[in-house]
Kinemage of the C-alpha trace (Angstrom):
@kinemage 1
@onewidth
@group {chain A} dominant
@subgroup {mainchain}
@vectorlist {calphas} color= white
{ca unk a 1} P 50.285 131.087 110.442
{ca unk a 2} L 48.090 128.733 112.652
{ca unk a 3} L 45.440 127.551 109.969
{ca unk a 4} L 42.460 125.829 112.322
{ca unk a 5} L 39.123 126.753 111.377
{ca unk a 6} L 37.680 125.852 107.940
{ca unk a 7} L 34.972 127.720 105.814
{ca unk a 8} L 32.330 126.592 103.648
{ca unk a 9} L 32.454 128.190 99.951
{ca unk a 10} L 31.203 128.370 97.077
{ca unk a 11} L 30.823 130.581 93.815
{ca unk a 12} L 27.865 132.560 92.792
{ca unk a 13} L 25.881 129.802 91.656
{ca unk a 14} L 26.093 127.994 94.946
{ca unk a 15} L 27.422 125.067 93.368
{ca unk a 16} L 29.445 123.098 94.240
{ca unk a 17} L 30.641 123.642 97.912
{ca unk a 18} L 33.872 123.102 99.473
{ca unk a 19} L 35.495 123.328 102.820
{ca unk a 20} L 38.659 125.636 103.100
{ca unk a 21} L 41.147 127.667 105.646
{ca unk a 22} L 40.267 131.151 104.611
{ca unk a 23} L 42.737 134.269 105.312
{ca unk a 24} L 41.933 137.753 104.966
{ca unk a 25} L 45.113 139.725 104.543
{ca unk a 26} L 45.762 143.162 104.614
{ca unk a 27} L 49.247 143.094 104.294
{ca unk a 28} L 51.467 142.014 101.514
{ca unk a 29} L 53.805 140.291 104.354
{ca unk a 30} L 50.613 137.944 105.285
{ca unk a 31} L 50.030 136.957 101.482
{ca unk a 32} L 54.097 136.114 101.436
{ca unk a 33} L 53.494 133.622 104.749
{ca unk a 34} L 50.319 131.927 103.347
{ca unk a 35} L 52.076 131.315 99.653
{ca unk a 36} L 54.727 129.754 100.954
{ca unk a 37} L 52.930 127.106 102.800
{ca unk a 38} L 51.901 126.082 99.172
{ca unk a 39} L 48.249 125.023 97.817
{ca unk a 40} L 46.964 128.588 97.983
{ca unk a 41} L 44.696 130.433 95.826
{ca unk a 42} L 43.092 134.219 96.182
{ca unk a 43} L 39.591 135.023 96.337
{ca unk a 44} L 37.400 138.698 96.015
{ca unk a 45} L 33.967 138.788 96.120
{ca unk a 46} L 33.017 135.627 94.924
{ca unk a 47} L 31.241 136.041 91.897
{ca unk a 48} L 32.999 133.887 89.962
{ca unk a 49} L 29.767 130.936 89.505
{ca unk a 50} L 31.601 127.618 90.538
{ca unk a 51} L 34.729 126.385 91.742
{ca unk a 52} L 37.101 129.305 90.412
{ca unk a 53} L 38.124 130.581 93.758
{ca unk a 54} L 37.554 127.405 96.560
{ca unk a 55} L 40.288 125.085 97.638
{ca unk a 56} L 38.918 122.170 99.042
{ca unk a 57} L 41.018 121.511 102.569
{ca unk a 58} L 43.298 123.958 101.782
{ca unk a 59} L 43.778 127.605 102.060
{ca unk a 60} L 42.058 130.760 100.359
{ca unk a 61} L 43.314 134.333 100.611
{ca unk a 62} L 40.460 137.023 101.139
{ca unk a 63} L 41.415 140.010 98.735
{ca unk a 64} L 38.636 142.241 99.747
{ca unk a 65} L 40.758 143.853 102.663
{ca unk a 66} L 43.279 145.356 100.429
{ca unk a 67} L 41.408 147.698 98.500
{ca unk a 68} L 43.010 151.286 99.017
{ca unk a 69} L 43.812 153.561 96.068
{ca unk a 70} L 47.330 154.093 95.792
{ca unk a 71} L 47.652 156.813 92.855
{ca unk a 72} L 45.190 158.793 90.285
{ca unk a 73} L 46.230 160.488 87.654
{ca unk a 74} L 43.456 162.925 87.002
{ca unk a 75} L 44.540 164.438 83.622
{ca unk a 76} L 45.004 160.966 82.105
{ca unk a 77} L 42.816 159.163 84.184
{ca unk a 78} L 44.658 156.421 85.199
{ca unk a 79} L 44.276 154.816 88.329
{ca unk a 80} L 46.754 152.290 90.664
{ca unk a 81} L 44.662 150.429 92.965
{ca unk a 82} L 45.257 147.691 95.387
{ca unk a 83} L 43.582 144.072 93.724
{ca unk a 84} L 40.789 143.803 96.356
{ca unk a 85} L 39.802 146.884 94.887
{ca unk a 86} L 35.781 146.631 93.310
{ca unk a 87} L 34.259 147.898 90.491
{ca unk a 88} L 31.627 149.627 92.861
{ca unk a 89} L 34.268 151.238 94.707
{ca unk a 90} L 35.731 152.441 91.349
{ca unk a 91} L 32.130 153.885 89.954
{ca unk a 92} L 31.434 155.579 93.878
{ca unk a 93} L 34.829 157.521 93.667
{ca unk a 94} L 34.919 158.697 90.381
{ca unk a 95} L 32.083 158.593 88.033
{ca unk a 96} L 31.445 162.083 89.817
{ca unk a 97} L 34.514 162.883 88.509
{ca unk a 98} L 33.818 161.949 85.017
{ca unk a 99} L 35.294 158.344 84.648
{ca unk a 100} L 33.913 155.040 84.522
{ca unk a 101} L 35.561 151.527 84.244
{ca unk a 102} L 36.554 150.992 80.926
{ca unk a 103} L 35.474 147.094 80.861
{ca unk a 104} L 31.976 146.102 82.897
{ca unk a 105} L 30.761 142.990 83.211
{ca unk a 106} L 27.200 142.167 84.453
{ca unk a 107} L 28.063 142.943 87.731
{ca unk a 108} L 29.634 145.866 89.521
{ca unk a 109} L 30.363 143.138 92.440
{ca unk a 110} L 34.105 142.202 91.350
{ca unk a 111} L 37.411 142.715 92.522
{ca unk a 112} L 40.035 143.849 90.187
{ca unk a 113} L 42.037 140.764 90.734
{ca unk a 114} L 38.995 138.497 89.541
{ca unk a 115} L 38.720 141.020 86.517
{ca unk a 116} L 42.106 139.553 86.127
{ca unk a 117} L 42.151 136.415 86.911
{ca unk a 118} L 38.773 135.651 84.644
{ca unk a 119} L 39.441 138.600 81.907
{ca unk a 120} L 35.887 139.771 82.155
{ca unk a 121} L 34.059 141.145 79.098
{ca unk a 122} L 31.045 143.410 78.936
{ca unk a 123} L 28.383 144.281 76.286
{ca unk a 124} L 30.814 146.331 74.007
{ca unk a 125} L 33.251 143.440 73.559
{ca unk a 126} L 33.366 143.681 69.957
{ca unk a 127} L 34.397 147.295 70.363
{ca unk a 128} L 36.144 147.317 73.607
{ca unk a 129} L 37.513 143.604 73.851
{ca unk a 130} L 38.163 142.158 77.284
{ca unk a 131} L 39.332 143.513 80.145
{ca unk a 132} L 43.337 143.010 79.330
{ca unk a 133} L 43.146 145.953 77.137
{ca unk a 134} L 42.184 148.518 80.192
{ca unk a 135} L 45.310 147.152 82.079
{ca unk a 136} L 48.254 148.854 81.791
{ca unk a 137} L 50.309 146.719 84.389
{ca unk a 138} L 50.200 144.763 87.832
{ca unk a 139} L 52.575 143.757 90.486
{ca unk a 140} L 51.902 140.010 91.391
{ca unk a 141} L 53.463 137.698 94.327
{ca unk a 142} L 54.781 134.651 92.614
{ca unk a 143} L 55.573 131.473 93.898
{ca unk a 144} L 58.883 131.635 95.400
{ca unk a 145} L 58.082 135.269 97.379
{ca unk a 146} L 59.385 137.793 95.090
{ca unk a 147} L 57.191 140.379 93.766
{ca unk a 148} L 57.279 141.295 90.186
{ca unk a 149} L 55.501 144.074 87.837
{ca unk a 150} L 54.107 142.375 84.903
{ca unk a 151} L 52.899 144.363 81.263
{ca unk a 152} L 53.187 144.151 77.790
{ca unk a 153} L 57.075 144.843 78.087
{ca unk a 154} L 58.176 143.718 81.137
{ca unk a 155} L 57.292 139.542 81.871
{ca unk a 156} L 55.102 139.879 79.251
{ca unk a 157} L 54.394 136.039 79.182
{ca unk a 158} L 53.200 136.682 82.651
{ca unk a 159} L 50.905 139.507 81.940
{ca unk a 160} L 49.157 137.883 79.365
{ca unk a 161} L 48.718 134.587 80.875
{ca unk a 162} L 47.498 135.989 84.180
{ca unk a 163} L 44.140 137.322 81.598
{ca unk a 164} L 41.542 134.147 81.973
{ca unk a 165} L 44.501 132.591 84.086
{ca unk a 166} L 42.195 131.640 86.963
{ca unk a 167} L 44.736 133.000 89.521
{ca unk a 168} L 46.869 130.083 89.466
{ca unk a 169} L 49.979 132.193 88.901
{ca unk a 170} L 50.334 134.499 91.673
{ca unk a 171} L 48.609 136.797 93.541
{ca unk a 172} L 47.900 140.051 92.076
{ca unk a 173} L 48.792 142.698 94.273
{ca unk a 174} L 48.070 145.942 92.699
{ca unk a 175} L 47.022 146.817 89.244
{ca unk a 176} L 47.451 150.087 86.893
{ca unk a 177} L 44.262 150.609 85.140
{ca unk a 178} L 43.182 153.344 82.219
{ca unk a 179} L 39.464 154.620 82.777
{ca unk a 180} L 37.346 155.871 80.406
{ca unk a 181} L 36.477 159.726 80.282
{ca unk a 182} L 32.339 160.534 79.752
{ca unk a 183} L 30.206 163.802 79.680
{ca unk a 184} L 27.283 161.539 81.836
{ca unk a 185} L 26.379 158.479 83.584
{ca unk a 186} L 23.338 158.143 81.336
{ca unk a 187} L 22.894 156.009 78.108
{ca unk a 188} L 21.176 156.475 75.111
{ca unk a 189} L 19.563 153.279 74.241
{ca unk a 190} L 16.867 151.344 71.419
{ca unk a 191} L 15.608 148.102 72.171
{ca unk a 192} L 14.026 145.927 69.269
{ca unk a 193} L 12.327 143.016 69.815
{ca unk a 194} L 12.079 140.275 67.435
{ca unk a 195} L 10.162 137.123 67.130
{ca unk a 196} L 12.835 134.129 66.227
{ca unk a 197} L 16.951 133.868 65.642
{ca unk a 198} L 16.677 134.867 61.737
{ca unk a 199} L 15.437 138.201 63.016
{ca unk a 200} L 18.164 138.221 66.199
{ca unk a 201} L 20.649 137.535 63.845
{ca unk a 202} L 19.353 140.594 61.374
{ca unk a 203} L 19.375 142.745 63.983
{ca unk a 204} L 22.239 142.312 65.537
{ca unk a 205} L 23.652 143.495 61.894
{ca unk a 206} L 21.825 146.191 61.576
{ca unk a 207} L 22.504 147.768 64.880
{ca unk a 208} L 26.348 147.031 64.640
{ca unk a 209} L 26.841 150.075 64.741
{ca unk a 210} L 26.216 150.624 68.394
{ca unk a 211} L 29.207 150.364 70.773
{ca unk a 212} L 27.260 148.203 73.312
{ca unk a 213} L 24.673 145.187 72.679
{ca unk a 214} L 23.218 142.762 74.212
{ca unk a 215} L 19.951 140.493 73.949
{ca unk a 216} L 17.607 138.587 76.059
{ca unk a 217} L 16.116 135.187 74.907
{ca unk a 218} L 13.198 133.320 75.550
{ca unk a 219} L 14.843 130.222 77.036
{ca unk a 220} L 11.262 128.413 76.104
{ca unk a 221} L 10.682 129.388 72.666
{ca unk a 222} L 10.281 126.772 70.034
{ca unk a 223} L 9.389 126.114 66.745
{ca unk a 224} L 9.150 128.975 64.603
{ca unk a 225} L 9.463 131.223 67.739
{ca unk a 226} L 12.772 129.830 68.718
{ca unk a 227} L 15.127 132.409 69.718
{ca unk a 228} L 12.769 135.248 70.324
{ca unk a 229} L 13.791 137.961 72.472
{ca unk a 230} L 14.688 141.772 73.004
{ca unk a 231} L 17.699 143.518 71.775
{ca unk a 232} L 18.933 146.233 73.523
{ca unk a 233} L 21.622 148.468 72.101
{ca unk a 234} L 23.200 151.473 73.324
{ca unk a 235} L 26.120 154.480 73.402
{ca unk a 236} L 27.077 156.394 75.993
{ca unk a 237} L 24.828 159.528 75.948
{ca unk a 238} L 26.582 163.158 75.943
{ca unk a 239} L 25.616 166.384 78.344
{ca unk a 240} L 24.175 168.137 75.060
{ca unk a 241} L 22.161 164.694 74.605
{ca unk a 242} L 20.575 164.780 77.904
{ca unk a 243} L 17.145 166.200 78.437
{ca unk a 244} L 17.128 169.313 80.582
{ca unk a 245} L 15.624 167.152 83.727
{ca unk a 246} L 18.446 164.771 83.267
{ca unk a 247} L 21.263 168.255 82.851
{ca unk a 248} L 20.791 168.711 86.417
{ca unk a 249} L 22.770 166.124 87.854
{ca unk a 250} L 24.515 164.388 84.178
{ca unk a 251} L 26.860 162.500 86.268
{ca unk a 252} L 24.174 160.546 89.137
{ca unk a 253} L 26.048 157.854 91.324
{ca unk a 254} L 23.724 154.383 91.533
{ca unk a 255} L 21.409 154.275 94.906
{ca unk a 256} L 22.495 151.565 97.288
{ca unk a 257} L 20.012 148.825 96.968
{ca unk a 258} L 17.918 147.948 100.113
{ca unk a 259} L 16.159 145.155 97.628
{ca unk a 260} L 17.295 141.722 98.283
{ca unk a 261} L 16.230 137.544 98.534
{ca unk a 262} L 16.559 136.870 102.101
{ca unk a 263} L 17.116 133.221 102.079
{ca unk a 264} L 17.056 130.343 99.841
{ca unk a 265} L 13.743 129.906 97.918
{ca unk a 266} L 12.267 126.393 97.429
{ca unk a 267} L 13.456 124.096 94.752
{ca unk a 268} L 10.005 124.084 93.648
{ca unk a 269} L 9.476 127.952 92.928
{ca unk a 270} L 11.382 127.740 89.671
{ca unk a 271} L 9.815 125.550 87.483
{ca unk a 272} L 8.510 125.393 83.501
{ca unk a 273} L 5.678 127.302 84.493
{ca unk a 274} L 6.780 129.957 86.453
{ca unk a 275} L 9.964 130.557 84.266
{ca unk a 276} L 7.225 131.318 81.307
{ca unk a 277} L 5.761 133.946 83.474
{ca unk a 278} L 9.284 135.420 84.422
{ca unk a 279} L 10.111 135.244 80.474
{ca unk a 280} L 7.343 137.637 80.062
{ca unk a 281} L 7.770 139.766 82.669
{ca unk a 282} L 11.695 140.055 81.704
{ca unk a 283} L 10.351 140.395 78.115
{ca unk a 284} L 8.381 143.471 79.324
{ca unk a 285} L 11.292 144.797 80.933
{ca unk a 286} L 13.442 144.557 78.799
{ca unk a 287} L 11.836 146.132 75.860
{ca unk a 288} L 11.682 149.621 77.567
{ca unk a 289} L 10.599 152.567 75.975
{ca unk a 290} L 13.067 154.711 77.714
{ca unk a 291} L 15.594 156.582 75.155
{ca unk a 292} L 18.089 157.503 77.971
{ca unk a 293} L 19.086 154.893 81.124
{ca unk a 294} L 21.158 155.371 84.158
{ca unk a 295} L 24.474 153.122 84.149
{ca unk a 296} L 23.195 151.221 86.578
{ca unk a 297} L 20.108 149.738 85.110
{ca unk a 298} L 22.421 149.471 81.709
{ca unk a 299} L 25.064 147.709 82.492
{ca unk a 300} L 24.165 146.073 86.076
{ca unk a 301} L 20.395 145.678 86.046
{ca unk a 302} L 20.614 142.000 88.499
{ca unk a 303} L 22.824 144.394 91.169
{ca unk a 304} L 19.343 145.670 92.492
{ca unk a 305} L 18.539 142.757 93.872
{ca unk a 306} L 20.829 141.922 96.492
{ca unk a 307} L 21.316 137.554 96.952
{ca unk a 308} L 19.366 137.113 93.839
{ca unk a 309} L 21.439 133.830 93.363
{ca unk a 310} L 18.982 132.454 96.145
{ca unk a 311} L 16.651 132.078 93.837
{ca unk a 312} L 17.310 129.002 93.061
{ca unk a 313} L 17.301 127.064 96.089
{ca unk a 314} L 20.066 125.554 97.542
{ca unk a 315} L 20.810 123.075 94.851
{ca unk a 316} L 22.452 126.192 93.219
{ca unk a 317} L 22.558 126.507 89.666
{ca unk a 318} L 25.544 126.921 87.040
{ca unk a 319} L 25.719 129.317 83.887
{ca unk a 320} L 26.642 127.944 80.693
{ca unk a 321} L 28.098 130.060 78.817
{ca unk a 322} L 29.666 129.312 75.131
{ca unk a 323} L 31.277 131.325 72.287
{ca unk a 324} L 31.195 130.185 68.854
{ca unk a 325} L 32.200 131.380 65.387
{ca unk a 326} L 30.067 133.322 63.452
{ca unk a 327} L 30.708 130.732 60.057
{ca unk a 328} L 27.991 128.069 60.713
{ca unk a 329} L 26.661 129.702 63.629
{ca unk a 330} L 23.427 130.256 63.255
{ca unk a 331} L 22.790 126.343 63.039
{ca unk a 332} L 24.577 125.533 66.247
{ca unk a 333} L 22.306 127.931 68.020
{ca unk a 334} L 19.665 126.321 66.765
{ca unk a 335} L 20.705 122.970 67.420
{ca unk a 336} L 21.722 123.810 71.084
{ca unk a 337} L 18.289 125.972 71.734
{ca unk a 338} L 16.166 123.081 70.673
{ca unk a 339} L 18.347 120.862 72.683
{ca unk a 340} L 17.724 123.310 75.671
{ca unk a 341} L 13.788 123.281 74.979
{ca unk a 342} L 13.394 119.763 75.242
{ca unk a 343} L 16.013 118.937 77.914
{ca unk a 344} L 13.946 118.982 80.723
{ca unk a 345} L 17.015 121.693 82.284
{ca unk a 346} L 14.505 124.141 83.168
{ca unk a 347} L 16.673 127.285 81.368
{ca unk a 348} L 16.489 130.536 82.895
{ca unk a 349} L 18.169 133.910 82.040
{ca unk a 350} L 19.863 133.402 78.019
{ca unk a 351} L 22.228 136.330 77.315
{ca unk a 352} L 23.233 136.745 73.962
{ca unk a 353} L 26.152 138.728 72.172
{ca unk a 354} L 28.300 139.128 69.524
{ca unk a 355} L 31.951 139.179 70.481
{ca unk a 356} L 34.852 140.687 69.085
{ca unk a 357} L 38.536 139.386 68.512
{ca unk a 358} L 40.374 137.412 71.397
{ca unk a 359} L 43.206 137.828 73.065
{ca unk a 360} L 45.222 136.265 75.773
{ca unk a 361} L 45.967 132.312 76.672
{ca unk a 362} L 42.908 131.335 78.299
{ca unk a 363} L 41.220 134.137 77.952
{ca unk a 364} L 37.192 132.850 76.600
{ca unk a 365} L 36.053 135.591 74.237
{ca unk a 366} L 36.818 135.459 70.346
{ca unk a 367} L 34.639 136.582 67.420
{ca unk a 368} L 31.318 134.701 67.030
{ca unk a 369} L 28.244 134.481 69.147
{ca unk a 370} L 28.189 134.187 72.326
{ca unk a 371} L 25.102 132.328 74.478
{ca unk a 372} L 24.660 132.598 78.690
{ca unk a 373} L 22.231 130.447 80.049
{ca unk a 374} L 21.523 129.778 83.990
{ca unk a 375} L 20.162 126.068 84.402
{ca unk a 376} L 19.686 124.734 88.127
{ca unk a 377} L 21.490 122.301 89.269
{ca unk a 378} L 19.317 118.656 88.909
{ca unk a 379} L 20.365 115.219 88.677
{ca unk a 380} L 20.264 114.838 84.517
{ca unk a 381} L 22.090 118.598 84.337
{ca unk a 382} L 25.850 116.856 84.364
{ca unk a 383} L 24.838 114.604 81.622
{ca unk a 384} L 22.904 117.082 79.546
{ca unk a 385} L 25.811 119.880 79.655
{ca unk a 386} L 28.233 116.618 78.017
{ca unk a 387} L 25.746 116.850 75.357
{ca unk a 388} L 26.075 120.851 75.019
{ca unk a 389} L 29.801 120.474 75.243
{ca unk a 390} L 30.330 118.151 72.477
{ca unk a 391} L 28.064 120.249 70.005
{ca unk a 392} L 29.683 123.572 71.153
{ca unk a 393} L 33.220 121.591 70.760
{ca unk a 394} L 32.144 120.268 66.924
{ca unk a 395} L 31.446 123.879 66.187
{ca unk a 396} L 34.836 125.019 67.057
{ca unk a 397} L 33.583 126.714 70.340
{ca unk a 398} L 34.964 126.745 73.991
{ca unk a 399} L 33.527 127.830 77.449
{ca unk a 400} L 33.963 129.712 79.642
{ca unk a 401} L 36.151 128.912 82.307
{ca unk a 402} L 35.182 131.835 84.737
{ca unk a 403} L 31.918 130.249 84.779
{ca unk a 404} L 32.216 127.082 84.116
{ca unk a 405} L 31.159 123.849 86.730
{ca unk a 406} L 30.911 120.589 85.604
{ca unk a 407} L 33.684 120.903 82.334
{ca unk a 408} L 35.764 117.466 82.207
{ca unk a 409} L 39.696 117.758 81.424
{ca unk a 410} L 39.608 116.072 78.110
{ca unk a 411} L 37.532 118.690 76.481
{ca unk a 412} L 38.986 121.521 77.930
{ca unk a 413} L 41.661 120.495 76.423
{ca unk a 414} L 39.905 120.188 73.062
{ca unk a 415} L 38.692 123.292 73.494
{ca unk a 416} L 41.825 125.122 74.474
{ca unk a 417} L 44.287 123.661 72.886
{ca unk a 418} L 46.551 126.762 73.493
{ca unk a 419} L 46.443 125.371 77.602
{ca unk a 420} L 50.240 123.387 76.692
{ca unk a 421} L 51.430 127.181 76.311
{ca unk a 422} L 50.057 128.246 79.745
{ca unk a 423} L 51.048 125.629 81.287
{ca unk a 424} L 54.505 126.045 80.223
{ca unk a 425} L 54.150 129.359 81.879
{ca unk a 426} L 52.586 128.117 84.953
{ca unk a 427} L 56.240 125.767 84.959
{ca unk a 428} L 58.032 128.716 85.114
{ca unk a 429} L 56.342 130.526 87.747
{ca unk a 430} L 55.128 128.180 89.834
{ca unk a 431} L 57.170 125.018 89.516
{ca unk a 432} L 56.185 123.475 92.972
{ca unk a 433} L 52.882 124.237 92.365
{ca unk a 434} L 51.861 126.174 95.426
{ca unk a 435} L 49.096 127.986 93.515
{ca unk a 436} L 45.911 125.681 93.306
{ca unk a 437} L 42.167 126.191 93.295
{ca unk a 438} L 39.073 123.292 93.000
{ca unk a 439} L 38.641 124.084 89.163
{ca unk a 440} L 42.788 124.115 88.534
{ca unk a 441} L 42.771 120.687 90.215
{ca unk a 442} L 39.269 119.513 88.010
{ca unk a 443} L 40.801 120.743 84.417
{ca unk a 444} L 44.830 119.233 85.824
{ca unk a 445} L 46.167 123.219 85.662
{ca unk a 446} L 47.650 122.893 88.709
């Protein structure tokens, strides 16, 4: 394999970049010849935000090519698909047939193998958990050629490190997923707004009872306002549900989206003053009246605009995203919202949850609150996240590595202390260490 050409990549947040030899296979005989030239790593759609799935000078294997179905089992609904396999292309071919992805993210735009490699969650985590628990198996191309089927029972220690493992095992091949069985595309849904965190907090109690849940926050919000937002809660909605106009067609694919940011917008457009006026658009938004709500709009309302990323120039941005405990909680949001106010980090899009039980290696999610924030990348960002890191650290908090850009080694560590196990896994696997990435070579996995 003549490697010769180099590509510029980067994550969603367009930050950082980095040079690499990209391949797009669509064989498993070309993934066997790039792995063994060593310092490899596989890529899908690239919506991981940072460095996940770039290899500075080295070599990065396209999945997106091998993405056939290979076996449904109707009555069961199980599927086999190849790893390049999407979300989107999941939802297309059978939501009309009744099934939906157990485990969605905010985004329809991933791979399978990425929903692997970064063990996505979605807004019913504390129901549903992460997306380990809608795997049944995979087969996965380890280091030395051979190709092995990984689950609960067989190489177990490989199945559950691959969850959150950042693809620095192998590359997974295929996968054997369970799907959920509905009556509709369509969700039945409340939103609540409330004025500050005491009342966030309330409500997230009082509407625990809702398998899915998510809220938006005023990233500006201070003083007795701070942590204002919407709450949006929601089940899946049944035929009988359903008003009649809504009967007609119960189970409605999404439209393709012909809305998109054609370039990179000005550093300048995104300021203080115009992320107040977004807040209160998105605050408008987001406090719909609507009782029922297409899939689409529920679970992947930033897939309408295509590129939106652009946004925010081409200095890129990051996403922060933490998970602490629920015990003391409630303080550390403060703390790290009033930090956030008076950073000068203009803060844009803050996604809160509540999160269930956790699972896996270095997998993120675990029960507490969990906070999202987008900040563009500017010269006193690097220095201000330290600041974040050390208070979500002291809490007994971690990030999330699936997002995560600017993270030094010494607190990942800290803040998963677990990462001796994986690595002891990652010895046994991958001993010559052929599987690297930019963020496994940043945190010393690989």
């Amino acid at each position: 394999m003549s490697l010769t050409q180099q590509e510029t990549l980067a994550g969603w947040g367009n930050y950082p970049f980095s040079s690499s030899y990209t391949i797009h296979p669509t064989e498993v005989q070309e993934w066997q010849q790039a792995v063994q030239q060593g310092n490899f790593i596989a890529r899908g759609l690239g919506r991981s935000y940072a460095d996940q799935a770039t290899n500075k000078n080295h070599v990065v294997g396209i999945a997106t090519k091998m993405n056939r179905f290979l076996h449904w089992d109707a009555q069961q609904g199980i599927l086999q698909c190849e790893a390049g396999v999407s979300l989107e292309e999941i939802i297309t071919v059978f939501a009309p047939q009744g099934w939906l992805p157990m485990i969605c993210p905010g985004t329809k735009f991933v791979t399978i193998g990425g929903a692997i490699a970064n063990d996505i969650h979605g807004k019913a985590h504390h129901v549903d958990g992460s997306f380990m628990n809608c795997v049944l198996s995979f087969t996965i191309l380890l280091a030395n050629g051979e190709i092995v089927t990984a689950s609960r029972t067989e190489n177990a220690d490989l199945f559950i490190a691959n969850f959150g493992g950042l693809g620095l095992l192998g590359v997974i091949l295929t996968a054997t997923l369970q799907l959920r069985k509905i009556e509709t595309t369509y969700f039945r849904q409340q939103s609540v707004k409330v004025k500050n965190l005491d009342e966030m907090l309330a409500a997230l109690e009082k509407y625990a009872h809702y398998n899915y849940s998510v809220a938006w926050i005023d990233s500006l919000a201070k003083g007795d306002q701070l942590g204002r937002g919407v709450l949006t809660v929601g089940n899946a909605a049944s035929l009988a549900e359903l008003p009649p106009a809504l009967q007609q067609k119960p189970l409605q694919l999404h439209k393709k989206s012909v809305l998109q940011v054609p370039f990179f917008l000005p550093g300048f457009v995104l300021n203080n003053f115009t992320v107040r006026i977004l807040n209160k658009v998105i605050g408008f938004v987001q406090n719909s009246p609507k009782e029922f709500i297409h899939y689409e709009k529920f679970f992947f309302p930033l897939d309408a605009i295509h590129h939106w990323n652009r946004g925010y120039g081409k200095r890129g941005f990051i996403q922060y995203q933490f998970v602490i405990p629920e015990a003391g909680g409630e303080q550390t949001l403060r703390t790290i919202m009033e930090m956030i106010a008076k950073s000068g980090c203009t803060p844009f899009l803050n996604v809160f949850k509540k999160m269930g039980q956790g699972q896996g290696i270095l997998s993120f999610p675990f029960a507490g609150y969990t906070l999202a924030i987008d900040f563009p990348v500017t010269k006193g960002l690097k220095a201000f996240t330290e600041k974040l890191d050390k208070v979500v650290l002291d809490a007994g908090g971690r990030l999330y590595l699936g997002k995560d850009a600017m993270l030094e080694p010494a607190m990942f560590q800290q803040m998963y202390p677990q990462f001796t196990e994986w690595l002891a896994i990652k010895q046994k696997y991958d001993p010559e260490n052929k599987f690297t990435s930019d963020i496994g070579r940043r945190l010393q996995l690989s």
